[in-house]
C-alpha positions as CSV (number, residue, x, y, z in Angstrom):
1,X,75.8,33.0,-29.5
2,X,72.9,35.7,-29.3
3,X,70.3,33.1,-31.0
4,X,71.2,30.5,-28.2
5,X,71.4,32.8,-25.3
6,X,67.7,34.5,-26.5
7,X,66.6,30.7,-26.6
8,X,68.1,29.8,-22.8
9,X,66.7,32.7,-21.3
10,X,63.3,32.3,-23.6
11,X,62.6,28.8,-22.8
12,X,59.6,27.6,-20.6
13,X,61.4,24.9,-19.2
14,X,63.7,25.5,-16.2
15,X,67.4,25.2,-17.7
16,X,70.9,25.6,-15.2
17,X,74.6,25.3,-15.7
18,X,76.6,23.9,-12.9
19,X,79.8,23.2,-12.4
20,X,80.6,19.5,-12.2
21,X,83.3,19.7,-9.7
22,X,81.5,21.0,-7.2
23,X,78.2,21.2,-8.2
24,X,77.9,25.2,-8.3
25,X,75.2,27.1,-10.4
26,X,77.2,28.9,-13.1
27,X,73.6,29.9,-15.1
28,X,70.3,29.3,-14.7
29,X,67.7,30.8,-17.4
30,X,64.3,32.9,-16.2
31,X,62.3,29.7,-16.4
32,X,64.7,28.4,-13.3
33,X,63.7,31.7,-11.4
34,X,59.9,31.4,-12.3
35,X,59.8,28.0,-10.9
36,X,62.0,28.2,-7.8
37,X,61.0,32.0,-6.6
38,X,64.6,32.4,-6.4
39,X,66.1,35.7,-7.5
40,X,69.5,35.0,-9.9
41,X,72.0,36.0,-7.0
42,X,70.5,33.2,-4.4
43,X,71.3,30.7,-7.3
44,X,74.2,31.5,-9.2
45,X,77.4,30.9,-7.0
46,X,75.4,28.2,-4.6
47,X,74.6,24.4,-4.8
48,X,71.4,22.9,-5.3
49,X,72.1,21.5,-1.6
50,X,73.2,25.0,0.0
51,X,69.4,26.0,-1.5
52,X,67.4,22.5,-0.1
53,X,66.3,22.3,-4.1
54,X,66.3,18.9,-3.8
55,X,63.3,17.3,-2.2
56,X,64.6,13.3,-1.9
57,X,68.7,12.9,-2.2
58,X,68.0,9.7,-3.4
59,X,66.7,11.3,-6.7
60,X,70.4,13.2,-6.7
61,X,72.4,9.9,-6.5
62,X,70.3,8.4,-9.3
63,X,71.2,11.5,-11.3
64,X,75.1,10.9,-10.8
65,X,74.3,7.3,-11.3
66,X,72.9,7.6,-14.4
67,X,75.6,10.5,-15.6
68,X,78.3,7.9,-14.8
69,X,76.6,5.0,-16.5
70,X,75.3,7.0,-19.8
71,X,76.7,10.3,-19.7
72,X,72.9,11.4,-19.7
73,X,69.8,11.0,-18.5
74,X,66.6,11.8,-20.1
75,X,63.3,12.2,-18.4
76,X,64.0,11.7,-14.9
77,X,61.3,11.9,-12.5
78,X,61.9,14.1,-9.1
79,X,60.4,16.0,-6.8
80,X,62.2,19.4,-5.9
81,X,61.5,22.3,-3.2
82,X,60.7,25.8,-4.1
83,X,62.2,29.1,-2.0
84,X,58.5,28.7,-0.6
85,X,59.1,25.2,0.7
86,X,56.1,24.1,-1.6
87,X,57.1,20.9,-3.5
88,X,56.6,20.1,-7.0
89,X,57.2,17.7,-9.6
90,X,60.3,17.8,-12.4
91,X,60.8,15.7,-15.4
92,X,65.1,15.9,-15.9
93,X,66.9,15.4,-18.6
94,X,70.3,16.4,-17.9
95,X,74.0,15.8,-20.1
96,X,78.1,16.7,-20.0
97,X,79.2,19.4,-21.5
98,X,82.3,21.4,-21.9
99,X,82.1,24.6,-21.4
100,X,85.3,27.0,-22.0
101,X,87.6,23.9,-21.0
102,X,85.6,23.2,-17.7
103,X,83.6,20.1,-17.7
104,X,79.9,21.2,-16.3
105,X,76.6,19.6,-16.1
106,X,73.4,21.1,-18.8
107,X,70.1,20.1,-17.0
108,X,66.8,21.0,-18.6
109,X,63.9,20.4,-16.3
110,X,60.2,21.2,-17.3
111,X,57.6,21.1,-14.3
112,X,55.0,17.7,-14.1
113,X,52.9,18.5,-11.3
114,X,49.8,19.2,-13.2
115,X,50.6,15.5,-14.5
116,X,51.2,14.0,-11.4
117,X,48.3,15.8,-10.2
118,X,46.1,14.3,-12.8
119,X,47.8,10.7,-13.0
120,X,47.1,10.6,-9.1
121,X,43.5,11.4,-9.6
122,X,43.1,9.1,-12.2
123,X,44.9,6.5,-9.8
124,X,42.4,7.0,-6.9
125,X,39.9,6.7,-9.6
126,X,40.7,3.8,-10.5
127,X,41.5,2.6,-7.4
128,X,37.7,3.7,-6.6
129,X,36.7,2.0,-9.5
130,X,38.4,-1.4,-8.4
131,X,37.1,-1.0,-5.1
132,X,33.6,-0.9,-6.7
133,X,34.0,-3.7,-8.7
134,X,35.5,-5.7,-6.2
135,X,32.0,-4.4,-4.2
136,X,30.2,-5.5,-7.0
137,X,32.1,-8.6,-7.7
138,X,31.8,-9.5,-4.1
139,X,27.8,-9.3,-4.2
140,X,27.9,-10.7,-7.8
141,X,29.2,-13.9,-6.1
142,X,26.9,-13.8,-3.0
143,X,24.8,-13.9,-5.3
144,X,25.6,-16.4,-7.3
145,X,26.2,-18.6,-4.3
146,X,22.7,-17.7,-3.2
147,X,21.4,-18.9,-6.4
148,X,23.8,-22.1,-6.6
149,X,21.9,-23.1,-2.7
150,X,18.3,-22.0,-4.4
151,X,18.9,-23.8,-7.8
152,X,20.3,-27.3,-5.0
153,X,17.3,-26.6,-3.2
154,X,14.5,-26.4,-5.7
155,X,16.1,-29.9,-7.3
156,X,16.2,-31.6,-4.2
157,X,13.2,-30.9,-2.3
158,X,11.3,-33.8,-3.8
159,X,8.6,-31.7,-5.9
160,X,8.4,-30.4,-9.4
161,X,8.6,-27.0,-10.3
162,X,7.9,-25.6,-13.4
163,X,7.9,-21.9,-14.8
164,X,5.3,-21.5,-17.5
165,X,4.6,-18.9,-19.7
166,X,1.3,-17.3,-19.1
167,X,0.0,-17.1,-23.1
168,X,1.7,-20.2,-24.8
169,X,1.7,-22.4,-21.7
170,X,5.0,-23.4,-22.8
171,X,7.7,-25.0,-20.1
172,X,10.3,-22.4,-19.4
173,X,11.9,-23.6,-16.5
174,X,11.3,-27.5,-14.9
175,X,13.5,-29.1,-12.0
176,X,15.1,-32.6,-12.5
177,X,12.0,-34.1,-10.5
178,X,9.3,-33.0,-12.4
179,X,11.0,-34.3,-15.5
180,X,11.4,-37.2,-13.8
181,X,8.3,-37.6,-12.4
182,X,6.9,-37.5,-16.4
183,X,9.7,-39.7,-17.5
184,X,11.1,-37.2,-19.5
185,X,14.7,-35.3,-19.5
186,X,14.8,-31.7,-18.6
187,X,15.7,-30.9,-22.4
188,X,12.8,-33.0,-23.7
189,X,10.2,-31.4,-20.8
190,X,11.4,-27.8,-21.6
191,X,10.0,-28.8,-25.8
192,X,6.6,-29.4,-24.4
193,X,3.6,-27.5,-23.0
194,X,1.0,-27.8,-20.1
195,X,-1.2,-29.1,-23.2
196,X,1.3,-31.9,-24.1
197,X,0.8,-33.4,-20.7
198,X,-2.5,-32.6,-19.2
199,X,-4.7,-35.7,-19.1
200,X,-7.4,-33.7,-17.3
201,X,-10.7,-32.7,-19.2
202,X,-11.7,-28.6,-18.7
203,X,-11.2,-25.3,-19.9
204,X,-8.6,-24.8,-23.0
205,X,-5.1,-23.6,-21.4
206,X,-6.1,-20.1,-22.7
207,X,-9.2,-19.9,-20.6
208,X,-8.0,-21.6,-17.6
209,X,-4.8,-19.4,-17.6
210,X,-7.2,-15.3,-17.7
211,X,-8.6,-17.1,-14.5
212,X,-5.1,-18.0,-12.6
213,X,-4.1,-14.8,-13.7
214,X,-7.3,-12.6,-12.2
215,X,-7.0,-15.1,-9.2
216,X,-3.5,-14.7,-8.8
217,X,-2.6,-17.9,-7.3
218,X,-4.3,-21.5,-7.7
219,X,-4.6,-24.8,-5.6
220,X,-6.6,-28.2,-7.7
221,X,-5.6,-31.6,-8.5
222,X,-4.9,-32.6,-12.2
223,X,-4.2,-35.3,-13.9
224,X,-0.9,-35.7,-16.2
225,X,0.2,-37.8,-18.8
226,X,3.8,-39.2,-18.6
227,X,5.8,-39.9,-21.9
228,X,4.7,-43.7,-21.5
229,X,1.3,-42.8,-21.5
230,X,0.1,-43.3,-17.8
231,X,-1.9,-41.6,-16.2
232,X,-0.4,-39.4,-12.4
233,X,-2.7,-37.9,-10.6
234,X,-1.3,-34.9,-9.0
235,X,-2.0,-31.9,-6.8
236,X,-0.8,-28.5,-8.3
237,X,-0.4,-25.1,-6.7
238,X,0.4,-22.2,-8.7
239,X,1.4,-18.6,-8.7
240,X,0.7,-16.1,-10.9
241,X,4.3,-13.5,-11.5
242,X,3.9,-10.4,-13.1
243,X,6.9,-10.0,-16.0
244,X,9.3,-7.3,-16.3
245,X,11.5,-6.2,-18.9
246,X,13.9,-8.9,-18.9
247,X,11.3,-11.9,-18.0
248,X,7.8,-12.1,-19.1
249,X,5.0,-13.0,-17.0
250,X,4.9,-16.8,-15.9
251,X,3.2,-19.3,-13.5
252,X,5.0,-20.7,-11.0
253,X,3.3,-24.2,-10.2
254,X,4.7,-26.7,-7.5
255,X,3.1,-30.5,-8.3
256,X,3.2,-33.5,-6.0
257,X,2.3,-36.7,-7.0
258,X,-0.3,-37.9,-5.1
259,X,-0.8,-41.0,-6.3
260,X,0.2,-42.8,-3.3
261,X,-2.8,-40.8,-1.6
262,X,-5.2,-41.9,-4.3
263,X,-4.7,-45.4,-3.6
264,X,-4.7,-44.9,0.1
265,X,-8.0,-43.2,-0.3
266,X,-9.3,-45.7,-2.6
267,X,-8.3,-48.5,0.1
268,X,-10.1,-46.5,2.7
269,X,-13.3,-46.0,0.7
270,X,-13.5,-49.7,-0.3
271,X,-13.1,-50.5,3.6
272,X,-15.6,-48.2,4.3
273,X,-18.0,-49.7,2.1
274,X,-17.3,-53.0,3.4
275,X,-17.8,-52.0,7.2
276,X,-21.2,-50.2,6.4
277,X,-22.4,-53.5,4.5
278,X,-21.1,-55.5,7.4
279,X,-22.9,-53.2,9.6
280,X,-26.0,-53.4,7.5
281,X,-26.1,-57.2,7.5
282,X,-25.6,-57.2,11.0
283,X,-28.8,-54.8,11.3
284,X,-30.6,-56.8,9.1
285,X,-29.6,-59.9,11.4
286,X,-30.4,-59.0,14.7
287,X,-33.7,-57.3,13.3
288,X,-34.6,-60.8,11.4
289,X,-33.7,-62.4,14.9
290,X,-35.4,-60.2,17.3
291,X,-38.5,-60.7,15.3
292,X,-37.9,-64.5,15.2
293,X,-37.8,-64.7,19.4
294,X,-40.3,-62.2,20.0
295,X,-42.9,-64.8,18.1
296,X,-42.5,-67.5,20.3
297,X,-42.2,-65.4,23.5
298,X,-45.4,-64.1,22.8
299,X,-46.9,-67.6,22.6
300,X,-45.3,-67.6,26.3
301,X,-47.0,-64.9,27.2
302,X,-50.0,-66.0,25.6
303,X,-50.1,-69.7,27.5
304,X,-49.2,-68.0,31.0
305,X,-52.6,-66.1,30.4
306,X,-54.5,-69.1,29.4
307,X,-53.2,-71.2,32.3
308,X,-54.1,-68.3,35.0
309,X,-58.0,-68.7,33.7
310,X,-58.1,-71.9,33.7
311,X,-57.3,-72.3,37.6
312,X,-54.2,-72.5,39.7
313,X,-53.1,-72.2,43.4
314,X,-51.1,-69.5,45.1
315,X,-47.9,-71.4,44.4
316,X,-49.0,-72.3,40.7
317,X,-49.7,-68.1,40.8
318,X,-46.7,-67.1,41.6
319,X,-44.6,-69.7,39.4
320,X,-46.7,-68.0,36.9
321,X,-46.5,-64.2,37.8
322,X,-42.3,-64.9,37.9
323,X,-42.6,-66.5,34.4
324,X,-44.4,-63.5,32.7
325,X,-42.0,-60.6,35.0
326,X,-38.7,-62.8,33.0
327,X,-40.6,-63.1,29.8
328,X,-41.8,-59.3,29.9
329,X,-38.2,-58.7,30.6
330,X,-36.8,-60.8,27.3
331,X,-39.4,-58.8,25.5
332,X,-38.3,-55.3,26.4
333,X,-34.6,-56.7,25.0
334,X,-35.6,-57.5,21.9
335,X,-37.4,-54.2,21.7
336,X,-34.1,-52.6,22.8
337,X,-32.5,-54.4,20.0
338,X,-35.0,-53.4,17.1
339,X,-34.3,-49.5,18.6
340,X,-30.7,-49.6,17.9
341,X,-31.7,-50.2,14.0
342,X,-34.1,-46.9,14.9
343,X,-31.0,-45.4,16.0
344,X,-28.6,-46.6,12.8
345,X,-31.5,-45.0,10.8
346,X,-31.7,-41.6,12.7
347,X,-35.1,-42.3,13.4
348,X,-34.4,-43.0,17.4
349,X,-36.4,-40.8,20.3
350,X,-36.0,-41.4,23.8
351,X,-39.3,-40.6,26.0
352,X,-39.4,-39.7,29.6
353,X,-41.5,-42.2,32.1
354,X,-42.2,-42.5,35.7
355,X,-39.7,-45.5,37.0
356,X,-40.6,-48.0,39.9
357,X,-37.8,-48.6,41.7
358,X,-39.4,-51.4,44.1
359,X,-40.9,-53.5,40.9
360,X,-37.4,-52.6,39.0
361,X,-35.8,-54.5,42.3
362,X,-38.6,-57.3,42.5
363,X,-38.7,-58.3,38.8
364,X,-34.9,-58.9,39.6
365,X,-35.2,-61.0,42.3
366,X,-38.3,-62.7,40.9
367,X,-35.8,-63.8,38.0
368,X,-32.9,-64.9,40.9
369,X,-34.3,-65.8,43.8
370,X,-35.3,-69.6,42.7
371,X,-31.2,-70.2,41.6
């Protein structure tokens, strides 16, 4: 009886004796005390309700529920009030026991706060932690979703994109339409290099590739083979992109088949040619022509002299001063016409001369006047 009275009183945990018919304290050990900050006469003789012990009644009923049920209970969670009015946590295990022919309740309790204290850090920890991932998993799919638009985009925006690496010139990345544009698959593009499908005479890849590099970004048309063996002309703009740790450096080049623009250029340079030739033989023409009248206009000229020293009248005069003022007239044309091959050539001054406006006026009338 000594050896388990020394261990009641000696034990850390808090330990009472009540009676079960009405719930009075019989014994409590020093633990009980410690705990409470009761002193043994505000316990012993009262109930745990007369001393607000505990802090929910629910946690009372499903005590006695548990008692009726199993005669036990073992580790019961509760929360209970000190003298202070500070609250703190309890695990409970309490039995039946007879005690001198009086049936009376054994509860052992042994305090939890530090735990509960600790397992609700560790909650809001990791309730901080799922708030974080749920941050991160948030941005994580923004930007995924950003990608999935970017990756849409860059396959549908009609030109091919490739990511080459800087020293092997090897394909690292191509979209659907510059496979396409080649005639090959992604898969089979992505085995090849710029090499494999440059057509274009230059610079080895190596030498060409120190210049984009210095230069930083690029703009020139090239000419690629496709896996048939024809020949695309195309106009490529690239970027140089310094690597990093998890990507090393690459050229990002954009390529547009141009060879609808080829052909239209080759269309506009053949009607080009074809309109200066036209233009030439039409020179040629009215040069070949103005010299052909201006023979016989000078044999005009030439017989209106001739007839004036060989004797006229006044009216035979004048017929023949009108006929030389139209002829002069013709003759100036054709000059005008031979200019305009001065002016085709470049070769075309204008001069400045005095101007008669009263024989501008008569030469016209001398031309009209008989009509």
């Amino acid at each position: 009886e000594d050896r388990y009275r020394i261990a009641f009183q000696t034990s850390a945990d808090a330990i009472s004796i009540t009676r079960l018919s009405d719930a009075i304290y019989l014994e409590v050990n020093e633990a009980f005390l410690n705990i409470t900050g009761f002193e043994r006469e505000e316990i012993v003789g009262s109930t745990a309700f007369e001393r607000n012990i505990w802090a929910n009644p629910e946690d009372r009923l499903r005590l006695v529920e548990g008692l009726k049920r199993d005669g036990r209970v073992v580790n019961m969670e509760a929360r209970f009030v000190k003298k202070s009015g500070e609250t703190l946590w309890g695990s409970m295990s309490a039995t039946l026991m007879d005690l001198d022919g009086m049936p009376c309740l054994l509860s052992i309790t042994r305090v939890t706060t530090e735990i509960h204290e600790a397992q609700e850090q560790l909650d809001r920890y990791r309730l901080h932690l799922e708030q974080l991932v749920e941050e991160r998993t948030k941005d994580l799919r923004k930007v995924n979703a950003e990608l999935l638009i970017t990756q849409f985009a860059m396959e549908r925006v009609g030109i091919g994109i490739h990511w080459v690496d800087v020293h092997s010139g090897r394909f690292l990345y191509a979209n659907g339409f510059a496979a396409a544009m080649l005639g090959y698959s992604v898969e089979e593009l992505l085995d090849l290099s710029v090499p494999d499908i440059s057509a274009s005479d230059g610079p080895p890849f190596a030498e060409r590739s120190a210049s984009y590099q210095e230069q930083g970004h690029a703009r020139f048309e090239s000419r690629l083979r496709t896996k048939d063996g024809r020949i695309v002309p195309a106009e490529v703009t690239l970027y140089f992109q310094e690597g990093s740790t998890d990507m090393p450096p690459i050229f990002i080049s954009f390529i547009i088949d141009i060879s609808q623009r080829k052909a239209d250029e080759s269309a506009l340079l053949l009607a080009k040619q074809a309109a200066e030739a036209a233009n030439v033989a039409k020179s040629a023409f009215l040069a070949n022509m103005s010299h052909e009248i201006r023979t016989p206009m000078n044999a005009i000229m030439g017989m209106v002299h001739l007839l004036r020293r060989s004797g006229v009248n006044t009216e035979q005069v004048q017929r023949l001063d009108k006929i030389e003022a139209a002829s002069g007239h013709l003759l100036d044309i054709i000059n005008d016409v031979l200019d305009m091959s001065k002016i085709e050539a470049g070769k075309f001054s204008l001069e400045e001369s005095e101007l008669d406006i009263g024989q501008l006026i008569g030469n016209v009338m001398s031309m009209t006047a008989e009509k």
